[in-house]
N, C-alpha and C positions, 0 to 999 in steps of 0.2 A: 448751311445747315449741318448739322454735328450727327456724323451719322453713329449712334449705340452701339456698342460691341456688345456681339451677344455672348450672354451665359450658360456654362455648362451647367448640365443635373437642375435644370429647371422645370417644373411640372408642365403637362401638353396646353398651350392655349394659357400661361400665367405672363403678367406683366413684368417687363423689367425696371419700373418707375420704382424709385424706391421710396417714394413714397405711400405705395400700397401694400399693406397689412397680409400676412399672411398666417394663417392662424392654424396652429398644429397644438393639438392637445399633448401635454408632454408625457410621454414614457413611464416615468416615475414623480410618485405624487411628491414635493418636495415639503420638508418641515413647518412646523409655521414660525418657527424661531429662526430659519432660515430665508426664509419669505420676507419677514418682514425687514431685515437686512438689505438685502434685493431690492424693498422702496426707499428704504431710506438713502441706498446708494444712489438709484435713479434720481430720485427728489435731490441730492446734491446736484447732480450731472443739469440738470436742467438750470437750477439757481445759478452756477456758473456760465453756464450758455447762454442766460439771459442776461449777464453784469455786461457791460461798457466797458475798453479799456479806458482807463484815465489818460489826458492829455498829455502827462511827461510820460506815462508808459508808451514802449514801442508795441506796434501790430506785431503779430506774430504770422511765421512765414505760411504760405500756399499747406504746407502742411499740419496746420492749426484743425483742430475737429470741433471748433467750437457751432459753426453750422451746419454740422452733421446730423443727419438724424436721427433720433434716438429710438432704439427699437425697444415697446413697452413690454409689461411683464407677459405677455399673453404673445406675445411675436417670437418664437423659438425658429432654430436651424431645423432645415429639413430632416424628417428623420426616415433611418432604412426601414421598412418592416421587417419582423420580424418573424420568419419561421416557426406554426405555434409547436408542430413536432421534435423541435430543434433546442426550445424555450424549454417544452418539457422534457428533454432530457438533460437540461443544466438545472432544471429546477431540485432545489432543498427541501422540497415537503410543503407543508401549509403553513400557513401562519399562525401565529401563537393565539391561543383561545382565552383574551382577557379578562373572561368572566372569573378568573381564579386571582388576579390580580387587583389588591385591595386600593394601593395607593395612587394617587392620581399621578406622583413623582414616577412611580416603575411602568406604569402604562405606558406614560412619555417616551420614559427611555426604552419598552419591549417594540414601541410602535418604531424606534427608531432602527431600533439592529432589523425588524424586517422587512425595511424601507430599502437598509442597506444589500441585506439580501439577494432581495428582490432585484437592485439593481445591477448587482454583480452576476447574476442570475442571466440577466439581460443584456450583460455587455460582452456576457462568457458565449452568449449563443450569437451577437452582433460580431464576433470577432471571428466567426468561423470562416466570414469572408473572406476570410486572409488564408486561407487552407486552401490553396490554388492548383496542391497538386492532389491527382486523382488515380485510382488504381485503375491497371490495363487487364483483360483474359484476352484468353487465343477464344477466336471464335471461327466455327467452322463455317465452312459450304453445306448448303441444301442436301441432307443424303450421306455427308459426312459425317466424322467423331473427329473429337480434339487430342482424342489415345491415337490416334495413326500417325500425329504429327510428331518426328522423332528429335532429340535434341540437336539435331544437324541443320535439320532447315529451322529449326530455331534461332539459332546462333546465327546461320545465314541470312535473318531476315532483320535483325536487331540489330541497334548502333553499336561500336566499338569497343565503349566500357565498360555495356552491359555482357556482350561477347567474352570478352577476361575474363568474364567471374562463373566461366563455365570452363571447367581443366578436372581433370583426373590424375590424382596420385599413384604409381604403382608400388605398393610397398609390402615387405616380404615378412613382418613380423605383426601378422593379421589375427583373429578379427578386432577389428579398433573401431574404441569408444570416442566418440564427437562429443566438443561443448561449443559453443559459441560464447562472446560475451554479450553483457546486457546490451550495448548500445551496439551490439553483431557487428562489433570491427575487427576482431581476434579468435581466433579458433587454437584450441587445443585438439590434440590427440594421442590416444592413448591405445599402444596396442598389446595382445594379451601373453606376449612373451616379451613386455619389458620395453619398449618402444612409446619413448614419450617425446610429443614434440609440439613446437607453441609458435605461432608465425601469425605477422596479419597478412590474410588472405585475400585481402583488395592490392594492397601494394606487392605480394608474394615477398615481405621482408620476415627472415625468419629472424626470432627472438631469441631461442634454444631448441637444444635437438641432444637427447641424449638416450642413455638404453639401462634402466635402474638394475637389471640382471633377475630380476624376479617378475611372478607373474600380475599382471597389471587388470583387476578386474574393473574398476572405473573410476572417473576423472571430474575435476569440477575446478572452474574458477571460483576466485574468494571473492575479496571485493571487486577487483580493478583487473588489469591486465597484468598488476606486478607480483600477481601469489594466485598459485594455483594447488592444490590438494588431489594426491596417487593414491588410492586404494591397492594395498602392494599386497606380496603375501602374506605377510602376519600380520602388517599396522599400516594405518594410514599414514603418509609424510606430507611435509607440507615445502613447495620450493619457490624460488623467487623466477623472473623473468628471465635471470641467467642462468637456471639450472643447478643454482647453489640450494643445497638441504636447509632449511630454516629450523624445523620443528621431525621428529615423531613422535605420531600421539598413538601411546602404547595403551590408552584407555580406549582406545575401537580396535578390539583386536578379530581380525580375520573377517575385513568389510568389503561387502560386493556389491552395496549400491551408495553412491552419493548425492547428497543435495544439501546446496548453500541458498540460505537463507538470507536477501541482502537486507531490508532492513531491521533486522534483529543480528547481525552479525553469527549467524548463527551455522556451524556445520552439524549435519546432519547424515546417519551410517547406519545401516541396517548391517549386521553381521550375520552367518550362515548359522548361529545358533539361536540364532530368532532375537537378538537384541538389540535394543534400538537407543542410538545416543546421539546429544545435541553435548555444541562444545560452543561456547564465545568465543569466538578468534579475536575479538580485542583486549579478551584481558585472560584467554588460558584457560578458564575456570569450565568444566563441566556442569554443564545445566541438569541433564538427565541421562538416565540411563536404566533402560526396562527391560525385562524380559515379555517379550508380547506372548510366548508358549505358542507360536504359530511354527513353527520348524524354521525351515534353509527359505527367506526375505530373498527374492529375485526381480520383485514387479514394485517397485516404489515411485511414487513422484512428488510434488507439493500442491500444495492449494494457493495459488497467488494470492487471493483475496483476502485471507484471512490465514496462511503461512501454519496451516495444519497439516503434517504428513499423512499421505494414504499409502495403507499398504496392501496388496494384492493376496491371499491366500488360497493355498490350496484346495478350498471346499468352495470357492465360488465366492466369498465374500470381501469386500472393501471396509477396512477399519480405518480408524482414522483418529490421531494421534494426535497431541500436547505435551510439550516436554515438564510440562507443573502435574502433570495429573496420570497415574499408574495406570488406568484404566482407559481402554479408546472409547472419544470421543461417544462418536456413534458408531454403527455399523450397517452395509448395505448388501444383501444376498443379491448379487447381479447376474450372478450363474451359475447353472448348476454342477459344472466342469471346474476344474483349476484354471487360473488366472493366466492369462499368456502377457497382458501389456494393458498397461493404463493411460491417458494422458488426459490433461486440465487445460481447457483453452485459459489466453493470458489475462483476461477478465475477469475467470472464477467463476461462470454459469454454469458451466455445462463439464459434463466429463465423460468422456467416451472410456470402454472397456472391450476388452478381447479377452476370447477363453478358447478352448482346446475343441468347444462346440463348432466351430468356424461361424459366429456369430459376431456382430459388430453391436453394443447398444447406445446412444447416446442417453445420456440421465441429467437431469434436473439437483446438480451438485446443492444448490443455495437452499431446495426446499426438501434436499433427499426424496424425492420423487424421479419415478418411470417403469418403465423406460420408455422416453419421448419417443426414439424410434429406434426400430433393430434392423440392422442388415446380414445377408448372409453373403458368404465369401467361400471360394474353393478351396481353400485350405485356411488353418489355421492362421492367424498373422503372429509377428512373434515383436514389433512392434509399432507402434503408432504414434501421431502426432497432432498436435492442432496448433495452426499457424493463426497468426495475428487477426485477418479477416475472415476465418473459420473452415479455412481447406484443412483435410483431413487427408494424411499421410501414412498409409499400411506398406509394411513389408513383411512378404512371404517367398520366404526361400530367398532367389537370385532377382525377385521381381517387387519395384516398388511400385506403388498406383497411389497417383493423390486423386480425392474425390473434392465434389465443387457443387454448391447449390443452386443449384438453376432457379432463378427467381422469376424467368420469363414464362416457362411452364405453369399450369396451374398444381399441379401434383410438386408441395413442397419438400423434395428428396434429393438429398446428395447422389450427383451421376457421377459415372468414370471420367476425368477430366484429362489425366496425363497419367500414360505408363512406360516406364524406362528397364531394360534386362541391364542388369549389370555382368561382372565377369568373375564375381562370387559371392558365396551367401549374404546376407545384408544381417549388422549386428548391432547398428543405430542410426536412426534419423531422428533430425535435426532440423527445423527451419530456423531461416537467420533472420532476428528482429531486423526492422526497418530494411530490407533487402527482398526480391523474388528470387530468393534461391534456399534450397534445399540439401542439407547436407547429408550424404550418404556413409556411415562406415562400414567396410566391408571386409573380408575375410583377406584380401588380395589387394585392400591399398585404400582409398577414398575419392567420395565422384561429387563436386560440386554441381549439383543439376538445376536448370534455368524452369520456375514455375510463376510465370505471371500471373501477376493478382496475390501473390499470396503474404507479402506484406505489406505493413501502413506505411502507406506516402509521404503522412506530415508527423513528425516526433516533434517531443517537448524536450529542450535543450536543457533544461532543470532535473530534466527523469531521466534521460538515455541521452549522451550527446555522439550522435559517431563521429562528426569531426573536433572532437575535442584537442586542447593542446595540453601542452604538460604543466603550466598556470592552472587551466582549469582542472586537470586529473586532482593537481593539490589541494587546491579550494574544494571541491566535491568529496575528498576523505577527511576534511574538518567538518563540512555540516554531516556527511554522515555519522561521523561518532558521537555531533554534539543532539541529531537528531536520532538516536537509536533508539527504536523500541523496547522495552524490555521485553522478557521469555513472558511475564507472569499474565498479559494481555492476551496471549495466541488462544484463541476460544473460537469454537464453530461460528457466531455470532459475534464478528470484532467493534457493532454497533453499540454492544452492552453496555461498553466502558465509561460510555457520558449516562447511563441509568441511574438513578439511584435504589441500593439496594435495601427495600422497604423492609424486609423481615428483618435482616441484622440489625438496621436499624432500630428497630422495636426490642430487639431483645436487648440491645446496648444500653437501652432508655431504662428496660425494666430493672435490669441488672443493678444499677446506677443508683435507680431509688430504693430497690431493695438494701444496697449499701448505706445507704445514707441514713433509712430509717431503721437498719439495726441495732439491737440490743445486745449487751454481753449474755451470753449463755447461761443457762444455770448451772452449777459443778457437784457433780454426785461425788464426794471422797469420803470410802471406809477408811480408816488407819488401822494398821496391823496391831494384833493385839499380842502384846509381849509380857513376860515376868515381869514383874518387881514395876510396873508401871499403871497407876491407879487409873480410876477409873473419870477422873477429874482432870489429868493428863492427857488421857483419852481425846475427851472434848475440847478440851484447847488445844490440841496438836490440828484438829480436823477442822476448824474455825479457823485457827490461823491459814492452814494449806489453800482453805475457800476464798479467805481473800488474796491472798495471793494470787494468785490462778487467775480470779474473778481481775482484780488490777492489770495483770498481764494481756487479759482479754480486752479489756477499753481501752488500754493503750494504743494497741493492734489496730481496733477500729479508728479511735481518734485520728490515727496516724493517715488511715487509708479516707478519710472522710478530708481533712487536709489536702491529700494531695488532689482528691477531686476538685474541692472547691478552685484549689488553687490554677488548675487548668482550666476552667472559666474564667478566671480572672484576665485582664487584659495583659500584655507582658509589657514590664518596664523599660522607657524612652531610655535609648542607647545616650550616651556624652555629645554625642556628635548631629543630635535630634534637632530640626530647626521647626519650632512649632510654629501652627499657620495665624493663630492669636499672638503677637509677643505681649509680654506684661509690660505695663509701662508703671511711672510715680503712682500717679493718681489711683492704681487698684486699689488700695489703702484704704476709701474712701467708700467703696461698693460695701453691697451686703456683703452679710455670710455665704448665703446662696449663692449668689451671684459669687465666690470668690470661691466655691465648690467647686462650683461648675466648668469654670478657669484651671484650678486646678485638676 
């Protein structure tokens, strides 16, 4: 007796005969053009499994499937369920409402793109199993706080690699500005007597280290690790991975805050005379360049989501900027203090603010709505952060404190989660994409500090790769040039762009016919009246001038009513055209119609 080996991932209490039918409704409803394919492949499979081999043909070996058996259209592979919480956050909206839809042809095909959708929708949310790793918090003792635990027994209680990536710089030419890069594999810094320096800080290999001799108010990477951009004293420069000078752009002149803009290749400089400039670093060209009339720009960040600058002002309010458009955006009175420090988690929901109030508010960025919730704090913070999973990072004075949402409580508020004293004033933080660490710049050097939880575990190797090689650095600066945004899309609403714009529309229409069904004008002309010139001259001089005029004016239209027609017209098959009809002898023979219609 042949004893069955059993199988994995089989339902509790299911047979292993395979002969018994197991019936799973499928996931996604599949076409009926595609169905019907499906029996007609079956229907072969079986006529073949039913034929005989003929007597001079040979049997085919133990590996033949011609007694196999066939699993009908209604017998599918097991399927995972699916997470409906999970489904709808990969979901696209609803499906198309083809009441508006006339032809039977376009229904076919609208029913099919949200077939497709839909499945991709589902294989987007089926695939998260693969996301295996998970973020860790310190979690305390009964009685205890997770702010007692100090970076020491941190480090002491973590494995070895994660331990390295906790060290302090002492450096003498302070206070310096922190950038990480996208995929947080490389750190700049920037200090404010002229101390520029670029290293990756997993491996501690530095890249360049040098001292521009002027004063250094802030720093940003370009695209990649091999160009970075110094906000110096009079202009910004731009240099490479070696510390060689590539560019200065004497069009930002006297800039004390930066921000690059990665898919629109865009740099972006608020200067102490309140002006605000965006530059293409791929091709040189200045996009814009405003006076916003808010004075000396100190508190700026971006908008991920939709790549519009916020600027912090004086009187308590958040503007918010386009480099197509002179005027901000919108605007949001957040307090009634001057602005101490902004930041945008990396999503684009939400955006925290600091003011001189010792106030903290969180706001509802996407609907310009709040504030969702307000904290108060002992002092002032001067600035702040939102990390990947939504820790919040204040610093005040010598003291940083990241806060953390406690979801176990029922009272939904950020608590104290981790607080570090440093060994001088703090003058930027910084968390590092895809990493639990935090970066510190400080008046006295830089302190890499260890905050679990506070970055995402699983990255997309298409968006941010940190172990990238230098193959793929290359390939990733070809699709981004060949996928760049342009400046003229950055709008509060980056959803707009597939709308269509019904009023212009309508007036393009009107405009149109109006041209089409004008007439030559009528032409009032007196002629001057002179000596020695009768009165019979007179009226032939002013006759002739009217048609004239009159002639010049239909020509005009004609001209313009031409070029109309002629952009509706289809445009002319190139030499090299292979049409899907070829003519053969016999067209000769067809109608006229029919030889129209050909042509």
């Amino acid at each position: 007796m042949v004893k069955k080996t059993i199988r994995y991932f089989n339902e509790k209490g299911a047979s292993n005969d395979a002969s018994e039918k197991r019936k799973v409704e499928p996931s996604v409803p599949m076409p009926q053009k595609i169905e019907q394919e499906v029996e007609e492949v079956e229907k072969e499979k079986l006529e073949q499994g039913s034929k005989q081999p003929a007597s001079g043909e040979k049997k085919r070996s133990h590996f033949s499937r011609q007694n196999a058996p066939i699993r009908s259209k209604e017998e599918n592979a097991l399927t995972i369920p699916i997470d409906p919480a999970t489904l709808l956050r990969h979901s696209r909206g609803e499906a198309m409402n083809m009441s508006g839809v006339k032809t039977r042809f376009h229904k076919i095909n609208e029913k099919r793109k949200d077939i497709n959708i839909e499945y991709a929708a589902q294989q987007a949310a089926r695939a998260e199993i693969l996301l295996h790793e998970e973020e860790g918090y310190l979690e305390a003792d009964e009685g205890e706080s997770t702010t007692n635990i100090a970076q020491r027994e941190i480090v002491e209680n973590v494995d070895i690699t994660t331990a390295t990536k906790h060290f302090n710089l002492a450096l003498d030419f302070g206070p310096y500005r922190t950038r990480y890069t996208k995929n947080g594999r490389y750190l700049l810094l920037g200090g404010k007597r002229g101390h520029v320096g670029a290293f990756d800080w997993v491996k501690k290999k530095l890249l360049c280290e040098m001292n521009v001799l002027e004063s250094v108010y802030d720093i940003t990477w370009l695209m990649n690790q091999t160009m970075y951009a110094v906000a110096q004293k009079n202009w910004v420069h731009v240099y490479d991975h070696k510390g060689t000078e590539l560019h200065c752009i004497k069009t930002m002149h006297r800039s004390i805050r930066l921000e690059y803009l990665p898919y629109h290749f865009l740099l972006n400089s608020a200067a102490e005379n309140g002006f605000l400039s965006w530059m293409d670093v791929s091709v040189g060209q200045t996009v814009g360049n405003y006076n916003t009339k808010m004075g000396k720009i100190s508190v700026m960040t971006q908008n991920p989501w939709n790549a519009v600058t916020c600027i912090g002002g004086s009187k308590g309010v958040v503007s918010m900027w386009s480099p197509m458009v002179r005027e901000p955006l919108a605007k949001m009175l957040c307090h009634p203090v001057p602005l101490s420090a902004i930041a945008i988690d990396p999503r684009g929901i939400h955006m925290a603010t600091t003011g001189l109030d010792r106030k903290v508010k969180i706001w509802d960025i996407r609907q310009l709505e709040g504030p969702l919730e307000t904290y108060h704090t002992n002092t002032a913070p001067s600035e702040i952060e939102l990390s990947q999973r939504g820790l919040l990072a204040l610093s005040m004075g010598d003291v940083c404190e990241v806060y953390r949402r406690d979801n176990s409580s029922k009272a939904d508020r950020m608590k104290p989660y981790i607080r570090h004293r440093t060994n001088g004033s703090i003058a930027s933080v910084r968390f590092c994409p895809f990493e639990d660490i935090l970066g510190v710049g400080t008046s006295k050097g830089f302190v890499s500090l260890i905050v679990p939880g506070s970055g995402e575990p699983n990255f997309d190797t298409y968006e941010a790769n940190p172990y990238q090689s230098r193959s793929q650095r290359r390939e990733e600066e070809v699709h981004r040039l060949l996928e760049k945004v342009p400046a003229e899309f950055i709008a509060l609403n980056p959803t707009q762009i597939d709308e269509v714009d019904v009023p212009s529309a309508k007036e393009r229409l009107e405009q149109k016919v109006k041209l089409l069904t004008m007439k030559p004008p009528r032409i009032d002309f007196e002629p001057r009246k002179r000596n020695r010139v009768s009165k019979a001259k007179l009226v032939q001089i002013k006759q002739n001038v009217k048609e004239a005029r009159f002639r010049e004016a239909a020509n005009e239209l004609r001209e313009i009513k031409k070029k109309l027609l002629a952009e509706e017209e289809p445009t002319t098959e190139s030499a090299d055209f292979i049409p899907l009809e070829t003519k053969s002898v016999l067209d000769r023979f067809s109608t006229k119609k029919k030889k129209k219609a050909t042509q």
